[in-house]
KELORO-410645 format. One record per residue (C-alpha): residue number from 1; x, y, z. Coordinates in steps of 0.2 Angstrom, whole numbers, plus 2048, in hexadecimal, padded with zeros to 3 digits. Example, Ala and Ser with C-alpha at 12.3 -4.5 7.8 and 13.67 -1.06 7.14 Angstrom:
<recs>
REC/1/83E/7EA/827
REC/2/844/7FB/824
</recs>
This chain:
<recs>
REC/1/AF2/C71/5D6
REC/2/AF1/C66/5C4
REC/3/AF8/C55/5C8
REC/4/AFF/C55/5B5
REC/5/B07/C64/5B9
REC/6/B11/C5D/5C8
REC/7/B13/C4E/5BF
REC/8/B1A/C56/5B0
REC/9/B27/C5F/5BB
REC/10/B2D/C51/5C7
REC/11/B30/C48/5B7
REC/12/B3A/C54/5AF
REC/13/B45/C57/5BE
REC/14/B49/C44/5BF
REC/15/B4E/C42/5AE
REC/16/B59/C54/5AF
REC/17/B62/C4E/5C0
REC/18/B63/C3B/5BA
REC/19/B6E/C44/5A9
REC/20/B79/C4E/5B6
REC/21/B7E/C3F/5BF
REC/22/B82/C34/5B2
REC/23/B8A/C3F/5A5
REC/24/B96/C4E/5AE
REC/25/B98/C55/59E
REC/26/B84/C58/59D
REC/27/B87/C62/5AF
REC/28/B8F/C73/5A7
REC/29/B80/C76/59B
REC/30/B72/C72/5A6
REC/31/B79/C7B/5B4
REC/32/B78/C8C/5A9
REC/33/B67/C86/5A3
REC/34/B5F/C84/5B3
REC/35/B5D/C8A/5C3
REC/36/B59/C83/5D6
REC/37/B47/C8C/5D3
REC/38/B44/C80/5C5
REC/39/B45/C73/5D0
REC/40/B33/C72/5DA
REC/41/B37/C61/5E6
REC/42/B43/C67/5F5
REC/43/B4D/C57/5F4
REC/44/B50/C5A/5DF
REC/45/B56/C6C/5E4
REC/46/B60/C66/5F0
REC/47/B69/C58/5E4
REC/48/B6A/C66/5D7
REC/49/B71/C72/5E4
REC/50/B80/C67/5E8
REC/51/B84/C63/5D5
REC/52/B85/C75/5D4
REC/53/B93/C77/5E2
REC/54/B9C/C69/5DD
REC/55/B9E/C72/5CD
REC/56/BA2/C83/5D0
REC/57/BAF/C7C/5DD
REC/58/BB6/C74/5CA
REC/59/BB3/C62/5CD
REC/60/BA8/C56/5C3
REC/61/B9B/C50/5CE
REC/62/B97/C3E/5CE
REC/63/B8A/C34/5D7
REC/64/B95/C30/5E7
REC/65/B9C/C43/5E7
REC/66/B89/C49/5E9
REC/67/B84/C3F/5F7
REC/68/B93/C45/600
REC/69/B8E/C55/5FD
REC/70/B7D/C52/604
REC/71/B7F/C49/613
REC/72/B83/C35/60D
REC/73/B71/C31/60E
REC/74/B6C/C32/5FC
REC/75/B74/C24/5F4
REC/76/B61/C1C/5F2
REC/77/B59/C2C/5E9
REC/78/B68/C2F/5DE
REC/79/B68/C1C/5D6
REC/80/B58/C1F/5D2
REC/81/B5B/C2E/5C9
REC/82/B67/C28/5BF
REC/83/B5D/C16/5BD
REC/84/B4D/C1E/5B4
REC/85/B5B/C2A/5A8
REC/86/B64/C1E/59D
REC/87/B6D/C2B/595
REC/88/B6F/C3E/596
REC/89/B6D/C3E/581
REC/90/B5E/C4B/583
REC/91/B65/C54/592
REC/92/B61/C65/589
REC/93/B4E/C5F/585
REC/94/B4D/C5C/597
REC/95/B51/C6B/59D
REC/96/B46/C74/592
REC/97/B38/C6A/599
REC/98/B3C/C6E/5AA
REC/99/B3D/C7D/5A7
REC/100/B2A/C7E/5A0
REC/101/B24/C73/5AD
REC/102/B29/C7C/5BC
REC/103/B24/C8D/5B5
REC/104/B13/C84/5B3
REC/105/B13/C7C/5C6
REC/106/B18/C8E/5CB
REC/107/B0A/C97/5C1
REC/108/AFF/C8A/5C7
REC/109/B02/C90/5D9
REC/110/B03/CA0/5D6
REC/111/AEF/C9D/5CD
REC/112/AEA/C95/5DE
REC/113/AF3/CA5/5E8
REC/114/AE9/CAF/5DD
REC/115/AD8/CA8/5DF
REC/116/ADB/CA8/5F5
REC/117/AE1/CBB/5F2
REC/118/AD5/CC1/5E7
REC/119/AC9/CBB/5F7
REC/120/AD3/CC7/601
REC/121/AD3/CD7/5F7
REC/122/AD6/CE0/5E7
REC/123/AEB/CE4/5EB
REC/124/AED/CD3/5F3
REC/125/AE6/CCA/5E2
REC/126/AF1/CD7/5D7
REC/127/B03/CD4/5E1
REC/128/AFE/CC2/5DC
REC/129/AFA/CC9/5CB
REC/130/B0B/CD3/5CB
REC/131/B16/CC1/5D0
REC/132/B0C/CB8/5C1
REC/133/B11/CC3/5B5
REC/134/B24/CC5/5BB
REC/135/B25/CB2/5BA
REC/136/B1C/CAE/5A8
REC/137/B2A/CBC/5A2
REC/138/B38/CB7/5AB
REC/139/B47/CB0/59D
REC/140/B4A/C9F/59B
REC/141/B5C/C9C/59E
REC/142/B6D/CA5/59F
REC/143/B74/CA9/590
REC/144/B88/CA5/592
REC/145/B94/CA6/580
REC/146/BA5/CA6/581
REC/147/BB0/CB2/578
REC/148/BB3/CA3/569
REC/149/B9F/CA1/566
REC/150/B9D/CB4/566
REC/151/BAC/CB6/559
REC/152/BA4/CA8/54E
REC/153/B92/CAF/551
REC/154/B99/CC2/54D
REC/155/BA0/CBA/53A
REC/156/B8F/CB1/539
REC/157/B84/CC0/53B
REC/158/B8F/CCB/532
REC/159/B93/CC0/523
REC/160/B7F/CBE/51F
REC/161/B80/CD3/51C
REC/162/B70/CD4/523
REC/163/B6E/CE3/52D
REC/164/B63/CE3/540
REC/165/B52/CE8/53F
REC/166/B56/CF9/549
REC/167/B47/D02/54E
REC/168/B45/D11/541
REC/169/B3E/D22/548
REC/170/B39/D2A/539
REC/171/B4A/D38/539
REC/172/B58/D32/52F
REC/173/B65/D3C/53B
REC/174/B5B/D31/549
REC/175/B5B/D22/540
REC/176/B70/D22/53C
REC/177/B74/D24/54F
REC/178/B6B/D1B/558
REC/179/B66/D09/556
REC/180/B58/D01/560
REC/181/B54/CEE/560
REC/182/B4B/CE5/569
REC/183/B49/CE6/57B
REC/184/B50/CF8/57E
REC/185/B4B/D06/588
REC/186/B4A/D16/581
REC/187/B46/D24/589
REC/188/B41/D36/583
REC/189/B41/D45/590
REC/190/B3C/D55/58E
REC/191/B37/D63/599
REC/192/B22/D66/59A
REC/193/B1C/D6D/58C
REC/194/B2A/D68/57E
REC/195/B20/D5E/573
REC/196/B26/D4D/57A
REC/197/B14/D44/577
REC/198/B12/D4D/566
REC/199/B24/D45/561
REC/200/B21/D33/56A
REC/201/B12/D32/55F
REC/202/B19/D35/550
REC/203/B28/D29/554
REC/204/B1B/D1C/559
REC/205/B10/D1F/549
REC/206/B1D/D1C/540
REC/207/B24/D0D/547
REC/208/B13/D07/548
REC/209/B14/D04/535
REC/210/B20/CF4/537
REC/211/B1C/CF2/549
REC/212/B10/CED/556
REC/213/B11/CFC/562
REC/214/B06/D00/570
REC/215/B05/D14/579
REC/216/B01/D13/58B
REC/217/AFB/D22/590
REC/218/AF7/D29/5A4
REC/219/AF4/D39/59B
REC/220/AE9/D3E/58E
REC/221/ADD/D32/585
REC/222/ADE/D27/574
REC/223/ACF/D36/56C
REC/224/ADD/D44/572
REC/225/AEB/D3B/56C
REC/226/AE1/D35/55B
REC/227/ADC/D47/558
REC/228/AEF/D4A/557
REC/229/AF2/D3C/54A
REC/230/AE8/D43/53F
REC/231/AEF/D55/540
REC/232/B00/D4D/53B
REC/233/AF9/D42/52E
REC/234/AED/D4F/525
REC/235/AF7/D5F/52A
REC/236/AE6/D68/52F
REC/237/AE5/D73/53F
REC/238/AE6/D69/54E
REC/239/ADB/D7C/554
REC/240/ACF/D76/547
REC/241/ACF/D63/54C
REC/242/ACE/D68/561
REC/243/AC0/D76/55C
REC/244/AB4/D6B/54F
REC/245/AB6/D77/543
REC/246/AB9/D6A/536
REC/247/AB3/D6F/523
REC/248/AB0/D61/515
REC/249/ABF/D64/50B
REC/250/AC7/D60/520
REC/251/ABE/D50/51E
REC/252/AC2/D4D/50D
REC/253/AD5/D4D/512
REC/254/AD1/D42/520
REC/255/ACA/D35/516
REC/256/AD8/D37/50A
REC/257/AE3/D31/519
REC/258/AD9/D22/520
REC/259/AE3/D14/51B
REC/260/AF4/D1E/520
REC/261/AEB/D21/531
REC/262/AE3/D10/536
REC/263/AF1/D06/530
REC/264/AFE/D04/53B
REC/265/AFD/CFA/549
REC/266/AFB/D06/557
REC/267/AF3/D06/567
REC/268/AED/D10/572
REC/269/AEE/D0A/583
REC/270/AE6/D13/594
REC/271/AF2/D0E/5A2
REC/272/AEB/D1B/5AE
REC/273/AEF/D10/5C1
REC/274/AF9/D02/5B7
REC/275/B0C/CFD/5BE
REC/276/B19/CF7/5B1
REC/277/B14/CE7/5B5
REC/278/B03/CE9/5AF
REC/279/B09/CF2/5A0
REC/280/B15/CE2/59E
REC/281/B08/CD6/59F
REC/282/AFD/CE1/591
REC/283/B0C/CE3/586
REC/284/B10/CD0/586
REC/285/AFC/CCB/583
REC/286/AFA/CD7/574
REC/287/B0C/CD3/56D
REC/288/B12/CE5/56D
REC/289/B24/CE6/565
REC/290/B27/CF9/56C
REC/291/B1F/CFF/57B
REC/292/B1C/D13/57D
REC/293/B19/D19/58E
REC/294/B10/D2B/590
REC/295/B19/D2F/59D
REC/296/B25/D27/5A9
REC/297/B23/D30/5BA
REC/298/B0F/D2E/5B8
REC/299/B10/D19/5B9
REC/300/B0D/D14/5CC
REC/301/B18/D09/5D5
REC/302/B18/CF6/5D7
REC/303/B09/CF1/5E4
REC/304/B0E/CE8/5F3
REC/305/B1C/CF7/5F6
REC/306/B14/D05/5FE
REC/307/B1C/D16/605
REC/308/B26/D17/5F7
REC/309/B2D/D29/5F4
REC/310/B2D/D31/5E1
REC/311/B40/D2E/5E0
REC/312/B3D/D1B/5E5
REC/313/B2C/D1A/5DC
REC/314/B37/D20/5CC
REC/315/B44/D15/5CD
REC/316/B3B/D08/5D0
REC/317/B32/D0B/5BF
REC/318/B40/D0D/5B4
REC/319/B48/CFE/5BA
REC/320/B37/CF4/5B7
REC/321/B35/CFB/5A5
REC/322/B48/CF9/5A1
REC/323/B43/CE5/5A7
REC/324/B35/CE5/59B
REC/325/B3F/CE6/58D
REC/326/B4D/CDC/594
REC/327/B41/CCD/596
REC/328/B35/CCE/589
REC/329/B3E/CD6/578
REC/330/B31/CE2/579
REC/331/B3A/CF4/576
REC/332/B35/D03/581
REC/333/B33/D15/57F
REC/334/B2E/D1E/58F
REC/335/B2D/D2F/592
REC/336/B33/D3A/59D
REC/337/B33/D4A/5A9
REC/338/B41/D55/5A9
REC/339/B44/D60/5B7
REC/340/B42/D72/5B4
REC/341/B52/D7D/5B1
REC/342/B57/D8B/5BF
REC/343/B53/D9B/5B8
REC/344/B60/DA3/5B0
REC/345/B68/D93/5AB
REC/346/B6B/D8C/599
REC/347/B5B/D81/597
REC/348/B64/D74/58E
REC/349/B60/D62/599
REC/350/B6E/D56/59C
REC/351/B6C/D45/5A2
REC/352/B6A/D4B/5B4
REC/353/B5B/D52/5AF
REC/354/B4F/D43/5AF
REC/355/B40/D47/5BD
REC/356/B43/D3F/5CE
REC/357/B4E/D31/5CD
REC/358/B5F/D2F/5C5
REC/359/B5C/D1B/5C0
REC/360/B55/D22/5B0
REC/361/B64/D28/5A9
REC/362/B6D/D16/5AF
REC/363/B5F/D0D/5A7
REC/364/B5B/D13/595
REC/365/B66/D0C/587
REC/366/B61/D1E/57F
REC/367/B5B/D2D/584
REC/368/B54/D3C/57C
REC/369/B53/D4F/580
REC/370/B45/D58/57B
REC/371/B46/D6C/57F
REC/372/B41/D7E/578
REC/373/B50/D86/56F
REC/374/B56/D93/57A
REC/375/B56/DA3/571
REC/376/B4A/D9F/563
REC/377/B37/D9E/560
REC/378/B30/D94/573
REC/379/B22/D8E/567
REC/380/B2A/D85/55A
REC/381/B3D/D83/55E
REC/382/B41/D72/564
REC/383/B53/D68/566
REC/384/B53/D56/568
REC/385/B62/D50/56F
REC/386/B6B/D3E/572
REC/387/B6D/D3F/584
REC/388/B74/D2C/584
REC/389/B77/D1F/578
REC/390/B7E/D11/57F
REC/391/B81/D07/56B
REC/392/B86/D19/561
REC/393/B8C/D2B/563
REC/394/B82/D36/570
REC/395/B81/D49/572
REC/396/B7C/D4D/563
REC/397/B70/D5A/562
REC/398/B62/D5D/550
REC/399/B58/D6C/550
REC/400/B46/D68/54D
REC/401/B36/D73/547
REC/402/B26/D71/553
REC/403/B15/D74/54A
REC/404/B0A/D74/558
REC/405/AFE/D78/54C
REC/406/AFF/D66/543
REC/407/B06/D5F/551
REC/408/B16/D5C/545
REC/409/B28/D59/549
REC/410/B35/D5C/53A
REC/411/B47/D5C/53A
REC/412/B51/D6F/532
REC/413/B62/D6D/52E
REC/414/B71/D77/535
REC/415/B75/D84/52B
REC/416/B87/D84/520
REC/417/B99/D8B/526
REC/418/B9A/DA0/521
REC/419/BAA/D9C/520
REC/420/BA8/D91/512
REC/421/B9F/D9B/503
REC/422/BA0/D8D/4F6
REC/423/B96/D81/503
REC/424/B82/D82/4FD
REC/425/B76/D81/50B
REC/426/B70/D6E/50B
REC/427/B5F/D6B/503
REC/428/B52/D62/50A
REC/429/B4F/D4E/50A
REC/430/B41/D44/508
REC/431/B3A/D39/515
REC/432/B33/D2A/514
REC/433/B29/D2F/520
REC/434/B1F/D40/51C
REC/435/B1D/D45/52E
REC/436/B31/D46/52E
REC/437/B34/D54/524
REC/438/B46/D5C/520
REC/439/B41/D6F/520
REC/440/B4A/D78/510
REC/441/B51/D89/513
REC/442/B43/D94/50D
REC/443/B3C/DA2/512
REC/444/B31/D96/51F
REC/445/B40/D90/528
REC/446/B3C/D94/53A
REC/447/B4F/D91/53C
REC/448/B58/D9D/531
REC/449/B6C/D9F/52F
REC/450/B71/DAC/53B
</recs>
């Protein structure tokens, strides 16, 4: 153990403890800053323990209240608390560093767990491993605002008209309903076969324009995945890409497109055998600001818990990536499995559809259905629905065009009321993002008025 570590912390802990005794009114912030884990000396927890009942039995605790409270045989230590802390003026700067300094002495024993375990074997080391990462992502502090500081925050943030970065998907219909910031978990489920990697790329490419975003896939590989990038991008034959039957005009397009393909900041990751917290402790070293995992039910549990079942396993994992982007800011977008529908049954999901565990559905701030349109073209046909959106309107449904042959997802509007003749069929918009195209009504519409 680093003997400047220690030091550091048993410093830190003095000068929080020695502000608490002499000033009560620095016990209410520090108390909510703090907690009895930050506090690495038994006898220091203890004292900050008993200021803690004291107050939330509403009374102001003072030196002689404390020692009551642990026994009457602490006079001695608390004088010298509050001898080497003159004043509690930096109360809030000491916290902060005791905060960091015990998360360095914990990390520092973790280090030295680490190096016995990795002694032992290769799961012992990465349950140690797993507790490193938990604790270097672990929040600060409690957040407490009462309903006066939220009002005068709310005027604050409105009045400066600047609008939240929400994470754009690339649809305007999308973009107008939901609104993802930092942090959230999305999810999009679809039933195998539905296009729900083709569609998570395209959402990924194109938030990997503003973004850092990395794709961790336990399917697939990045050439698989790369190939379908530059389907989307180039619009030539995804056939033509998989069979190498490329020809120099082919290439010519393809070099046409190299900037618009190598420069967002996207990345593929193989997470084949990695648990969330692995893919935690990756997204935080390569500062990803989405996460896109390909897909949910593939990511192993946590080690250390063996014989878990797929509905405990599953559940376990959304929880963990929901905590991800709880505790980091990073957003994610996981998806999902849905079950099969009975045959003879409408094969529209709902939000009991999610594969082997229900916690999904509780978890996601959003959630997307991907399914074929029943009654139209299996191949090309898609709905995507808003399943759950915890910040906006949900089931709403837009009916999407599936090139599988460009590996392309574009948005067809509904068609007009019969009803109303003098209403004109809408025309299409443009995107700002060309793999989003709104489809016009043509003779090409794959969707046409019945």
């Amino acid at each position: 153990m680093s003997a400047l570590v220690t030091e550091l912390a048993m410093e830190a802990q003095v000068n929080v403890l020695g502000a608490m005794l002499i000033d009560p009114e620095a016990v209410g912030p520090l108390l909510h800053r703090l907690t009895a884990e930050d506090f690495i000396e038994g006898r220091y927890r203890n004292i900050f323990q008993a200021i803690k009942r004291l107050r939330g039995q509403g009374k102001d605790p003072d030196p002689l209240m404390v020692n009551d409270a642990l026994g009457g045989n602490c006079r001695q230590i608390l004088a010298e608390l509050m001898e080497v802390t003159p004043t509690s003026a930096n109360a809030e700067e000491y916290a902060a560093i005791l905060h960091r300094a015990a998360l360095q002495y914990r990390l520092s024993e973790l280090g030295e767990q680490l190096a016995e375990a990795a002694a032992s074997g290769l799961d012992e080391a990465r349950a140690v491993a797993d507790k490193i990462t938990a604790l270097a992502c672990e929040k600060p502090g409690v957040r407490i605002m009462d309903l006066r500081q939220c009002y005068e925050e709310f005027l604050d943030r409105h009045s400066e008209g600047k609008r939240p970065a929400y994470f754009t998907w690339g649809i305007p219909a999308l973009d107008e309903r939901i609104y993802v910031e930092p942090g959230d978990f999305i999810v999009l489920g679809g039933y195998p076969s539905a296009g729900k990697t083709a569609l998570a790329l395209q959402m990924a490419f194109h938030i990997a324009e503003k973004k850092r975003v990395g794709y961790f896939y336990y399917e697939n590989n990045d050439k698989k995945l790369f190939d379908r990038l530059v389907s989307l991008k180039t619009k030539i034959s995804f056939g033509k890409i998989k069979r190498f039957d490329l020809r120099e005009e082919d290439f010519r397009q393809i070099v046409s497109v190299q900037n618009a393909l190598t420069a967002p900041s996207l990345e593929f990751v193989d997470a084949s055998g990695m648990t969330a917290a692995d893919v935690r402790a990756l997204a935080l070293g390569r500062r990803y600001e989405l996460v896109a995992v390909d897909y949910l039910q593939k990511i192993p549990g946590s080690r250390g818990r063996r014989g878990l079942n797929d509905f405990e396993r599953v559940s376990e994992v959304s929880e963990d990536l929901q905590s991800l982007g709880r505790q980091t800011g990073t957003a994610v977008l996981a998806l999902s499995q849905l079950t099969r529908p009975e045959k003879g049954k409408a094969p529209e999901p709902g939000m009991h559809s999610f594969r082997q565990s229900g916690q999904i559905e509780q978890d996601a701030d959003v959630a997307l259905l991907l399914y074929k349109e029943a009654g139209k073209d299996p191949k090309t046909a898609r709905v995507l629905k808003i399943g759950k959106n915890k910040e906006g309107e949900a089931n709403f449904a837009m009916r999407m065009y599936f090139d599988g042959d460009t590996q392309t997802f574009s948005r067809v509007f509904p068609a007009p009321q019969k009803d109303d003749p003098g209403k004109r069929r809408q025309k299409a918009q443009a995107s700002f993002w060309d793999g989003w195209q709104e489809l016009p009504d043509d003779g090409d519409n794959p969707f046409p008025e019945e």
